[in-house]
VOGU-3710 file (C-alpha; in Angstrom, 3 decimals, decimal comma):
1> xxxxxxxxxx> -2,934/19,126/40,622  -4,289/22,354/39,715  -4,263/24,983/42,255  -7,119/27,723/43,344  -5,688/31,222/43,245  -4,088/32,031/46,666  -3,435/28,374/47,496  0,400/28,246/47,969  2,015/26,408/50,479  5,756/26,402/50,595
11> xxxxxxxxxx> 7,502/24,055/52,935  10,971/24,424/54,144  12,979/23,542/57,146  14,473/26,769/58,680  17,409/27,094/60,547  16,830/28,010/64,669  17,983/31,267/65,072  20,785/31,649/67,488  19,923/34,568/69,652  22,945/35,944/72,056
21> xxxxxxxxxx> 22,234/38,158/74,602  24,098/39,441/77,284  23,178/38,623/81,300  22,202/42,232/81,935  20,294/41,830/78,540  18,431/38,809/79,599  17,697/39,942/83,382  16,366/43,411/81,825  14,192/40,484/79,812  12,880/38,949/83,133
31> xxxxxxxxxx> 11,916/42,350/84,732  9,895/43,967/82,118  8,244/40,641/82,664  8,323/39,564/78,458  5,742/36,341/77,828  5,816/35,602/81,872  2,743/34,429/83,562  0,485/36,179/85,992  -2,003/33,804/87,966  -4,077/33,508/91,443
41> xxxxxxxxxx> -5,577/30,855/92,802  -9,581/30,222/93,997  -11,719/27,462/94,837  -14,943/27,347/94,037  -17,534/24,459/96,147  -18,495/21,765/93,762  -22,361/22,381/94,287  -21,790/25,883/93,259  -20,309/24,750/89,797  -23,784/24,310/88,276
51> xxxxxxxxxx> -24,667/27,554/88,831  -21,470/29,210/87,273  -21,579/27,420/84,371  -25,225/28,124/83,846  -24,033/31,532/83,473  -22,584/31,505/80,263  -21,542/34,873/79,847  -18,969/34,518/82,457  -17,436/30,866/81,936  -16,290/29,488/78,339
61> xxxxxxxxxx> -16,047/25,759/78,299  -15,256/24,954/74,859  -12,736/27,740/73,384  -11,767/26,639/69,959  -8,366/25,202/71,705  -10,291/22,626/73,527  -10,274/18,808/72,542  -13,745/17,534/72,067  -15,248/16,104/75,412  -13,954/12,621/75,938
71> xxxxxxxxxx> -15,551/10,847/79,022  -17,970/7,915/79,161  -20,249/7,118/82,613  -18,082/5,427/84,539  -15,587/8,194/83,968  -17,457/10,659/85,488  -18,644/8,215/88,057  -15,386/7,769/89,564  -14,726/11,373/89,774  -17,974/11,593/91,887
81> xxxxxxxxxx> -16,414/8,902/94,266  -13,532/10,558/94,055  -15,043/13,710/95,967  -16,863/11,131/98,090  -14,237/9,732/99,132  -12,221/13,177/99,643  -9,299/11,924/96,961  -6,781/15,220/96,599  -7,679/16,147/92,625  -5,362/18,897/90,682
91> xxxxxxxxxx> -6,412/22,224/89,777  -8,214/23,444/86,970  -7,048/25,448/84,741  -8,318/29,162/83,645  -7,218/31,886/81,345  -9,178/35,351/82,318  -10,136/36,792/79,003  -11,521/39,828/80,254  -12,556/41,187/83,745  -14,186/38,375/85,573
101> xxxxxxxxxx> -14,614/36,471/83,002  -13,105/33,316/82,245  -12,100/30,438/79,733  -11,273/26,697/80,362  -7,863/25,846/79,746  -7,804/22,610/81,211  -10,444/20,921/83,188  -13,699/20,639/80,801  -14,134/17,056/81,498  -14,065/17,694/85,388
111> xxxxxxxxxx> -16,494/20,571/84,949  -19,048/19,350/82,774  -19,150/15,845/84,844  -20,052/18,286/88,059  -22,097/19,932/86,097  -24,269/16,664/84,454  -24,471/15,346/87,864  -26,364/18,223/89,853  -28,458/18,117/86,924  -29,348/14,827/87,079
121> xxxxxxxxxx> -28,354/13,628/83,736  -26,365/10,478/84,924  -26,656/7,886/87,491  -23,454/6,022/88,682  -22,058/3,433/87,721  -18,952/1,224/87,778  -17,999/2,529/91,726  -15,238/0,699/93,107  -15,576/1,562/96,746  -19,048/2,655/96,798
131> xxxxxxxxxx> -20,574/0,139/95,030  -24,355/0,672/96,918  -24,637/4,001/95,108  -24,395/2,346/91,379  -27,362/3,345/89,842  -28,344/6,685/91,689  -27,831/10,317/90,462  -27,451/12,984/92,873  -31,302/13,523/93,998  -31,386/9,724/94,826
141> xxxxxxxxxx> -28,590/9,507/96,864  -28,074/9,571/100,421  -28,655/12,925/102,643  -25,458/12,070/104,540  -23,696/11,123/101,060  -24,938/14,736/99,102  -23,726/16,738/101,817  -20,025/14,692/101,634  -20,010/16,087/97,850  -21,173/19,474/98,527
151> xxxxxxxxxx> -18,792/20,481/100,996  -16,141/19,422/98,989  -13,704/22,226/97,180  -12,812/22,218/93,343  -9,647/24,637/92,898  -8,083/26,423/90,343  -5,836/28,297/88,945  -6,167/31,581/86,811  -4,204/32,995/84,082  -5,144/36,381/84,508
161> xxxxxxxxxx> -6,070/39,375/81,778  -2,735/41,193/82,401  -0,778/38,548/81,482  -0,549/39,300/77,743  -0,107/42,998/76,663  -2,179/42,361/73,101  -4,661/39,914/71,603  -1,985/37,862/69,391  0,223/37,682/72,824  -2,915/36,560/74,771
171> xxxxxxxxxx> -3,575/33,502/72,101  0,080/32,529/72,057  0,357/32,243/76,208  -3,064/29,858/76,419  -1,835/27,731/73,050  1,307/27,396/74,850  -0,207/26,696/78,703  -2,247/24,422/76,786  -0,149/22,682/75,556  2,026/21,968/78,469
181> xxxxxxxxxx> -0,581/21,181/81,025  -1,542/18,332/78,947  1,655/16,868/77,557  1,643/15,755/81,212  -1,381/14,294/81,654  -4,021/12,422/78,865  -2,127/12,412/75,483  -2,917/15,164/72,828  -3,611/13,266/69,639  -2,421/15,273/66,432
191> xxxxxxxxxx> -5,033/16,775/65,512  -5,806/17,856/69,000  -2,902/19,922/69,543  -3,169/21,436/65,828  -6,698/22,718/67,331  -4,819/23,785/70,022  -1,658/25,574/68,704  -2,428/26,363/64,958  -6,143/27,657/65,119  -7,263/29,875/61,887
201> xxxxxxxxxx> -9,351/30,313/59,206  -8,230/26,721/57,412  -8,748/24,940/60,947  -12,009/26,470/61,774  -12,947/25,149/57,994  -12,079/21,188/58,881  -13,967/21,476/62,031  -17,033/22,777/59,998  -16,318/20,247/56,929  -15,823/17,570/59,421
211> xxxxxxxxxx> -19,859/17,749/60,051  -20,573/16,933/56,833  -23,417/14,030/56,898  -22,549/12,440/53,486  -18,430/12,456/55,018  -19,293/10,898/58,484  -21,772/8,281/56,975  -18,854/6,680/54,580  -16,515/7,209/57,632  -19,101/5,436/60,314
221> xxxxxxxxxx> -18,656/8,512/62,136  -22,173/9,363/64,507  -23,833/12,092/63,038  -23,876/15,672/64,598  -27,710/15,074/65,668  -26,665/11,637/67,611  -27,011/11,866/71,479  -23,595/12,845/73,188  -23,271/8,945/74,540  -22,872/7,472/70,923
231> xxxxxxxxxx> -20,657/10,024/69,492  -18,053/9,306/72,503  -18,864/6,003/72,188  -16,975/6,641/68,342  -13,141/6,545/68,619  -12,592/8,943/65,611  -14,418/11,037/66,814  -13,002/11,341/70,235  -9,571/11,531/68,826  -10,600/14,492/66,353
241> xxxxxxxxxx> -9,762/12,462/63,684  -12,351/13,230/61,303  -11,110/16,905/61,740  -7,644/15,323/60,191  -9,155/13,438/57,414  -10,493/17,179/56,300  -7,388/18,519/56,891  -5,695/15,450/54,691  -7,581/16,327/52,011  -6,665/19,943/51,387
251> xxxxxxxxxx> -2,690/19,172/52,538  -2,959/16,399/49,951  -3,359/18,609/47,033  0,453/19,972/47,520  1,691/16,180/47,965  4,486/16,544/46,163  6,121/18,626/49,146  5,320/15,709/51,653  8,776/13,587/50,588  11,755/14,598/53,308
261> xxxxxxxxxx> 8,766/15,226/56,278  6,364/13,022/58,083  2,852/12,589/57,476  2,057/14,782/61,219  4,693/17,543/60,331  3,039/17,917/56,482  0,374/18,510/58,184  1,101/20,992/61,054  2,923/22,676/58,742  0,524/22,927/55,869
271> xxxxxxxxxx> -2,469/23,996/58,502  0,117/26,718/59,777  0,647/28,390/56,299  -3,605/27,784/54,962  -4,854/29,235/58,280  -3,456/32,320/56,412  -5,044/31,859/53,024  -7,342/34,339/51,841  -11,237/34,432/52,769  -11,903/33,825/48,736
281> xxxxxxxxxx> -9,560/30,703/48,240  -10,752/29,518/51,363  -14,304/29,499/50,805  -13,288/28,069/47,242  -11,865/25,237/48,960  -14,636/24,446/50,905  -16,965/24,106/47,919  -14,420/21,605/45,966  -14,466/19,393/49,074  -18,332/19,707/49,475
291> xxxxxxxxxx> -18,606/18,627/46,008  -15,976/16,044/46,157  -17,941/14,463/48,853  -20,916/14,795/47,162  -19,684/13,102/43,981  -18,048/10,179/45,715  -21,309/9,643/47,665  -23,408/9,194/44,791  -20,447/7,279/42,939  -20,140/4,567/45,588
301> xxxxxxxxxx> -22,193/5,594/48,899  -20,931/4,662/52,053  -18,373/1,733/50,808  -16,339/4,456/49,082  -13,255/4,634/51,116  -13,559/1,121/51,806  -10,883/-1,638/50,714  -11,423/-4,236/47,670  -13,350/-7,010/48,541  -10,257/-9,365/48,192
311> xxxxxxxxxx> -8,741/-7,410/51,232  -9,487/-8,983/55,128  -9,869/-5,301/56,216  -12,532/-4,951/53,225  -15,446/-3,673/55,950  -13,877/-0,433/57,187  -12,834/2,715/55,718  -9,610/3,882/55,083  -6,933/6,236/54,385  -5,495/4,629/51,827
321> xxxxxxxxxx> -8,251/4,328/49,876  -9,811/8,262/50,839  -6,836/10,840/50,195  -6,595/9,030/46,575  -9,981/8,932/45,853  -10,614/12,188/47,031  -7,850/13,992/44,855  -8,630/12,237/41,409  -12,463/13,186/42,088  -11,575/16,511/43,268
331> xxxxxxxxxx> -8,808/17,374/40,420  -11,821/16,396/37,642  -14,574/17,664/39,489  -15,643/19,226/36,360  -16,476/16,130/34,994  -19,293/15,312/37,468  -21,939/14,421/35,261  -19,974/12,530/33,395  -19,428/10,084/36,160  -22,472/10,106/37,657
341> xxxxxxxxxx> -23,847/9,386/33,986  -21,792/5,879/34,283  -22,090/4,896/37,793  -22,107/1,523/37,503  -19,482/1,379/34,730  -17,198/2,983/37,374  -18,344/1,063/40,442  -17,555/-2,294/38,667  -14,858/-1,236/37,435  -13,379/0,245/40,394
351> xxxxxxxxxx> -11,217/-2,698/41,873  -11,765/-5,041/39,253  -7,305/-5,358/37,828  -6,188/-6,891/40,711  -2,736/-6,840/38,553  -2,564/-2,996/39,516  -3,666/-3,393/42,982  -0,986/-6,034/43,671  2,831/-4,161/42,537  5,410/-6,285/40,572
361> xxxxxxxxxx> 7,271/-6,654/43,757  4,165/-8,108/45,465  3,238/-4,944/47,548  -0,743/-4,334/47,612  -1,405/-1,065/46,139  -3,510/0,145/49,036  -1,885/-1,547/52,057  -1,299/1,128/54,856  1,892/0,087/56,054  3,185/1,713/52,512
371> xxxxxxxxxx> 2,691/5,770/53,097  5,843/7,409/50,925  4,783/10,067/49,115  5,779/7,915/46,296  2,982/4,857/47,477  0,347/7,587/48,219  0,970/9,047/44,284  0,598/5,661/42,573  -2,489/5,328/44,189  -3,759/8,645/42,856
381> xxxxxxxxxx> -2,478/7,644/39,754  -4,582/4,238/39,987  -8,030/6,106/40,288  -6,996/8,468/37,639  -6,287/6,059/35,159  -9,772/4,403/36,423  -11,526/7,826/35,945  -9,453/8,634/32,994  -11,787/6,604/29,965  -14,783/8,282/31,146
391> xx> -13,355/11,835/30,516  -12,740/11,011/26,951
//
């Protein structure tokens, strides 16, 4: 696979460093307070929420460590009867970034439920215990019932500024605050906690990518521009997946250092090393998937990354079928025109040996449960030898 200038990634296991320190060592650790946490705690009444959040200046709900926002209706609806029915909730998280002003750490989905409800945007629905109020949002419900939720306290607790002595310090505390609060609670997906702990230049590029119309319509991903209902109505999108696939594609083009590691550690570890690549190879990058996309698009629109027709699965997209696909477009993307010149040539062509996509040991080519770094080259090596009489 040829490479773009600057795009290394080396991948090796290193040893954990045995550090030895004496008691007095350690204790002189503890007093000069080294990555220790400072915090207070406030509580803020849940009919004032709308009003701080309105102020954006002074409340961040989406820092780039944040999942994507993950609760339907009835969700939200329950956390409304929670308050109703005065039902002890935890904290929520914040991280003081500078002097009275504050990020979300954990608690988004509370907040912006508070929020949507004093602004009318929802009505109930799905209430256990209060079933009379299904179908009412806060201006149609009760006097007695409005005054229950106002009174009612929402606390937290606050990381504050002095906490971290530098910027790098400050980032590593909330990744790593983060990342505990919630391996308690709803589970990270992958590429949730790489947004979380491994943010850079490379991850801010999938999220960007991962908007990418042509992408999300061969993916049956919502696009961008869809209400906020249908695009949490999507799984993948939920779950930050598309964000992987991105991510797949560029950790893909070193596959050959996958073998020994697991698909999720390739991964972490590749985003770790390319959120340091240079601004040049990264913007380089971003045009070769743009025009990979592109090309496959106009190849073999939104069926591309879908399995041959002789395949049950044959209506959905997937992996085994993209990260090939992907790398033999994107390793001869200089033959473009070329393949757009015999697009239906190709598209006929493109499953049509089932003796290649069925092994000599019986194994489908593409079948999922197969992901060695061995099974994920042959089927690079199937779409290259597909693409490979149209270069000539």
């Amino acid at each position: 696979m040829p490479k773009i200038e600057g795009e290394v990634f080396d991948i090796e296991k290193k040893e954990e460093e045995e550090i030895v320190k004496t008691d007095d060592e350690t204790n002189e650790k503890y007093r000069k307070g080294e990555m220790r946490i400072i915090t207070e705690q406030a509580r803020y009444p849940v009919k004032s929420i709308k009003g701080l959040l309105d102020d954006t200046d002074d409340y961040k709900l989406n820092p780039v460590y944040q999942r994507r926002k993950r609760w339907d209706i009835g969700r939200k609806s329950r956390l409304m009867e929670s308050f109703i029915m005065n039902v002890p909730l935890p904290p929520i998280f914040l991280y003081e970034y500078s002097i009275a002003k504050y990020e979300v750490m954990d608690g988004q989905q509370r907040l912006t439920s508070i929020y949507d409800f004093y602004s009318d945007n929802f009505a109930l629905e799905g209430l256990e215990y209060w079933k009379e109020l299904n179908g009412k949002r806060y201006s149609e419900l009760p006097s007695e019932i409005q005054k229950g939720i106002d009174r009612r306290y929402l606390s937290s607790i606050v990381l504050l500024e002095e906490t971290a002595k530098t910027e790098k310090e400050a980032e590593e505390l909330k990744q790593i605050v983060f990342e505990r609060l919630n391996s308690g609670g709803e589970k990270l997906e992958p590429q949730e906690t790489r947004n979380a702990l491994y943010n850079g230049k490379m991850n801010q590029l999938c999220l960007e990518l991962a908007k990418n119309d042509k992408f999300r319509k061969m993916w049956k991903i919502p696009l961008e521009t869809e209400s906020e209902k249908i695009l949490l109505a999507n799984e993948s999108y939920r779950k930050m997946e598309d964000v992987e696939l991105v991510l797949r594609f560029f950790a893909y083009r070193h596959l050959e250092k996958l073998s020994g590691y697991t698909v999720e550690d390739f991964l972490d570890e590749y985003l770790k090393k390319a959120n340091d690549y240079p601004d040049e190879t990264i913007e380089e990058l971003k045009i070769l998937f743009i025009n990979s996309i592109d090309v496959v698009y106009e190849l073999f629109g939104e069926r591309a990354f879908m399995l041959p027709e002789l395949d049950k699965k044959a209506y959905k997209p997937v992996k085994t079928v993209y990260d090939p696909l992907m790398q033999s477009i994107a390793k001869n993307i200089v033959y473009k025109e070329k393949f757009l010149e015999n697009k239906q040539d190709i598209n006929e062509n493109r499953f049509k040996n089932k003796d290649i996509l069925v092994n000599e040991k019986g194994k489908r080519v593409f079948d999922g449960r197969y992901n060695a770094w061995t099974e994920i080259k042959n089927r690079m090596e199937y779409f290259d030898k597909l693409f490979e009489e149209y270069i000539k």
